[in-house]
N, C-alpha and C positions, 0 to 999 in steps of 0.2 A: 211333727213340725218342730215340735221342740227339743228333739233327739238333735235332728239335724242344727238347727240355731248351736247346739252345744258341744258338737262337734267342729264348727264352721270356728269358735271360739276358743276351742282345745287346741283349731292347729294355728290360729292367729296369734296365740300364748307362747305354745312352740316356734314359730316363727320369728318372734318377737324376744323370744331366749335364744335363739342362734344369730339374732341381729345386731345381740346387742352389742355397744360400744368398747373394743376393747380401753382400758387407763392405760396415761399416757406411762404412767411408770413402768408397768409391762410390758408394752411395745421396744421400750427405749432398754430395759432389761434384755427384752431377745434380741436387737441388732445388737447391743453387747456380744452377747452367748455365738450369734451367726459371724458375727467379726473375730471372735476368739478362736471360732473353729477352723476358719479360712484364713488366719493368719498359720496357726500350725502346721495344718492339711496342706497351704497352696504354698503357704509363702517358703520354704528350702527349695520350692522348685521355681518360683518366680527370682528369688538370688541368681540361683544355680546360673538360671537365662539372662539375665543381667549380667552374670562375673562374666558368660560365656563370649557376651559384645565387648570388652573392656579390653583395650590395647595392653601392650608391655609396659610402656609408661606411666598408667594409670593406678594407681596403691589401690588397691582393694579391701587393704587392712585400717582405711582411715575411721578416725573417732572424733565425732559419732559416724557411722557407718555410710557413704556413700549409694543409694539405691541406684540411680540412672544414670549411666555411663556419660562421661561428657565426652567420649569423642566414637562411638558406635564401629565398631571394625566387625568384618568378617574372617579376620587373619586367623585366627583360633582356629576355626572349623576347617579352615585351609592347609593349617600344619596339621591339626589330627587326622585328614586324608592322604596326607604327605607320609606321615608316621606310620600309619598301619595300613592297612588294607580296608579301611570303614565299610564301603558301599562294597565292598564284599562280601564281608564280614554281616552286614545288613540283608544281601542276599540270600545267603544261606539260613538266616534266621527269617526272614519271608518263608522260603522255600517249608520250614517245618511249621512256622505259625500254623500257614495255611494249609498242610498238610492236616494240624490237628484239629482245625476249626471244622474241616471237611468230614473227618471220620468220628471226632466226636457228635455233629450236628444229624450225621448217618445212625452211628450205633447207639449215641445214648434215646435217640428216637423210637427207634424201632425196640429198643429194651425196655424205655419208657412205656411205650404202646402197648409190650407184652404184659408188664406188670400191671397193667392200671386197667386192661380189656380183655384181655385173652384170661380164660383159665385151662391150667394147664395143670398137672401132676408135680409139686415143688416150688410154685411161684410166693410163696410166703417166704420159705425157706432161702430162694434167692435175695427178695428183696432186704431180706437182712442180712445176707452175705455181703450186698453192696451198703450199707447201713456200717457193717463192721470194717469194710473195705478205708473208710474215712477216718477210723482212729489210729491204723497203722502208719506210723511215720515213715517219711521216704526213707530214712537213713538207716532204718533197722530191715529194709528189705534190696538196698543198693547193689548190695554184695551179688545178689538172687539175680538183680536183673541183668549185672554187668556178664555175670558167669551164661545167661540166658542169649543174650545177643552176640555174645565170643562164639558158644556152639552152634549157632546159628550164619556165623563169619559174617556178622552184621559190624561188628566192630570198626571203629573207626569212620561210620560213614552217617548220614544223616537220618535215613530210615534207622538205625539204630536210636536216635538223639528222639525222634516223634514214636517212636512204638510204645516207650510205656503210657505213653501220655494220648492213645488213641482215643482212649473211652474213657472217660472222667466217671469216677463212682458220682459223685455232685450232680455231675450233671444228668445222668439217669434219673439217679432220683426228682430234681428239677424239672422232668420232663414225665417222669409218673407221676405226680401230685398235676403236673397241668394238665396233664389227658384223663385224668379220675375226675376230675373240675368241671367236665364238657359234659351237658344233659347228657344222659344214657337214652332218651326218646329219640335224639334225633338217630343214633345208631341203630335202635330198633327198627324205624323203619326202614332205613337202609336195609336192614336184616331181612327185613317182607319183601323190601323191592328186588330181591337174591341177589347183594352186593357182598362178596368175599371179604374176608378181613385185611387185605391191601386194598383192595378197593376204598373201605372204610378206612383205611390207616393214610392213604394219601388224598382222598377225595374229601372227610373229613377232622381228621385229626388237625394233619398239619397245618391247613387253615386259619383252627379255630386256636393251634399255640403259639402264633408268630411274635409275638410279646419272648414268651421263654426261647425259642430257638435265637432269639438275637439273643439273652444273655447267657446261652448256653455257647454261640460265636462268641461274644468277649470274652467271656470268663476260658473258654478255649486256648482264643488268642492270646493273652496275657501271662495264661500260665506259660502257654511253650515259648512267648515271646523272653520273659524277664528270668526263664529255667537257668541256673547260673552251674550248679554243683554234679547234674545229671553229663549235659554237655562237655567239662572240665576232666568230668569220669573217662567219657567213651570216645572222646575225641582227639587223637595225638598229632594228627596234620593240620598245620596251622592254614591249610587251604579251608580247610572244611570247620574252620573256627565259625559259631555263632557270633552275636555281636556282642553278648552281654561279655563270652569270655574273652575274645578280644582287646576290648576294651579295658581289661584287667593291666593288659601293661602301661594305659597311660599311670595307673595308680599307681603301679610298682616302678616305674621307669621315671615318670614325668613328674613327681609328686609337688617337686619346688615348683611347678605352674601350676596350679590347682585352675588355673585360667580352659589349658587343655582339658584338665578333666571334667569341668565344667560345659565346654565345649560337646564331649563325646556321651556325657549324662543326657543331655537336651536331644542330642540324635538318634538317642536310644528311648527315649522316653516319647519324641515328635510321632512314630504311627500309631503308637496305644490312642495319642490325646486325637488325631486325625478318627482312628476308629470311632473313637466312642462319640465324637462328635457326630459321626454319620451314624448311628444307631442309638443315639441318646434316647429319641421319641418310642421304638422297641422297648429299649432295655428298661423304661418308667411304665408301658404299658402292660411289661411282665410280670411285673409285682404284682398284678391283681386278674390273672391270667384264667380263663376259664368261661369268659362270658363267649355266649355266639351270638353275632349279629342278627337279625332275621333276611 
């Protein structure tokens, strides 16, 4: 009886220590710290979208600095379709996003699954292959892969542009750490009830990792989305131009309107912020990836 009393008292202490009051000095210190990060982080891109509404007439250079446009136009976005090929340009860069979100949410799964379940003969040895695979800088192996898709007469064309970037070493990994995370009981009995290892792989894996396969899709998307130096490489027909390289000639051409470039930053940057908006609730639930529901 008095174990219990003392317990009942131990977690009301505890309780009573995570309830407590935060000071107001503290509180008011961290909306500081979260306003200082969000001014950094958001705000060159909330300008950017401001300069991009802002007519011809309107100074953008005034002091102190003008944030909201007094006369809101859409002319900017209209001459930089005017100018280049944009929603072209944005096509073709669709076309590989989702090329790569496809084959990496495919391979690094299924590579994931091997490393974290399967034993096999070398699986240590691979996992550190792709471990090493992340300190190699793109630029010291360019040359390898331009020379790889020329012999292949991949050149010039968009499966060139998505092949290196099929299988993300990241995202393997991300996807072995969340398939190691999943009880090993519930697979066992799979195992008794004679359920194959696809069986296992899509009846319970992928289920239980839908947190990491959404940020294994963004981080997909993003990379092949904003790839600026790969594409630049392999690509000489300005048909089959991405958007990010595309849009290089409003900087080089247009520079004295930073209005245009402003313009074609925001239409380049509008599906990342669309995505992740539709996958936000995912991508927060993958950070803590491994729980099974019952």
């Amino acid at each position: 009886m008095r174990g219990g009393r003392l317990a009942r008292g131990g977690r009301l202490a505890r309780r009573g220590r995570l309830t407590r009051r935060t000071p107001a000095w503290e509180k008011a210190l961290r909306y500081v710290l979260m306003l200082a990060v969000l001014a950094v982080t958001v705000g060159p891109f909330l300008w950017q979208l401001s300069t991009s509404f802002k007519g011809t007439t309107e100074d953008i250079y005034t002091s102190p600095p003008r944030f909201l446009p007094e006369h809101p136009t859409l002319h900017n976005y209209r001459e930089v379709a005017r100018i280049i090929p944009v929603w072209d340009y944005a096509l073709n860069s669709l076309k590989v996003a989702a090329a790569s979100v496809v084959t990496n949410l495919a391979g690094a799964s299924m590579a994931g699954y091997a490393l974290a379940r399967l034993r096999f003969r070398g699986r240590k040895a691979a996992g550190i292959a792709f471990v090493m695979a992340l300190l190699v800088p793109l630029e010291s192996i360019v040359i390898a892969q331009f020379t790889m898709v020329r012999d292949l007469h991949l050149n010039n064309t968009l499966v060139a542009v998505a092949l290196p970037g099929a299988v993300g070493a990241l995202n393997v990994l991300l996807m072995r750490n969340a398939f190691a995370a999943v009880p090993r009981e519930i697979e066992e009995a799979a195992v008794i009830d004679g359920a194959t290892a696809w069986q296992r792989f899509l009846r319970i894996g992928l289920p239980s990792v839908r947190g990491t396969l959404a940020v294994v899709a963004i981080f997909a998307f993003m990379g092949a989305w904003d790839d600026f130096l790969w594409p630049l490489i392999v690509l000489s027909d300005p048909d089959r131009f991405t958007l990010t390289v595309g849009l290089d000639y409003l900087h080089g051409t247009f520079t004295q309107n930073p209005r245009l470039v402003a313009a074609g930053t925001v239409i380049a940057v509008a599906p990342l912020v669309v995505m992740f908006a539709c996958l936000q609730r995912y991508f927060f639930r993958g950070a803590g990836e491994g729980a099974v529901k019952g």
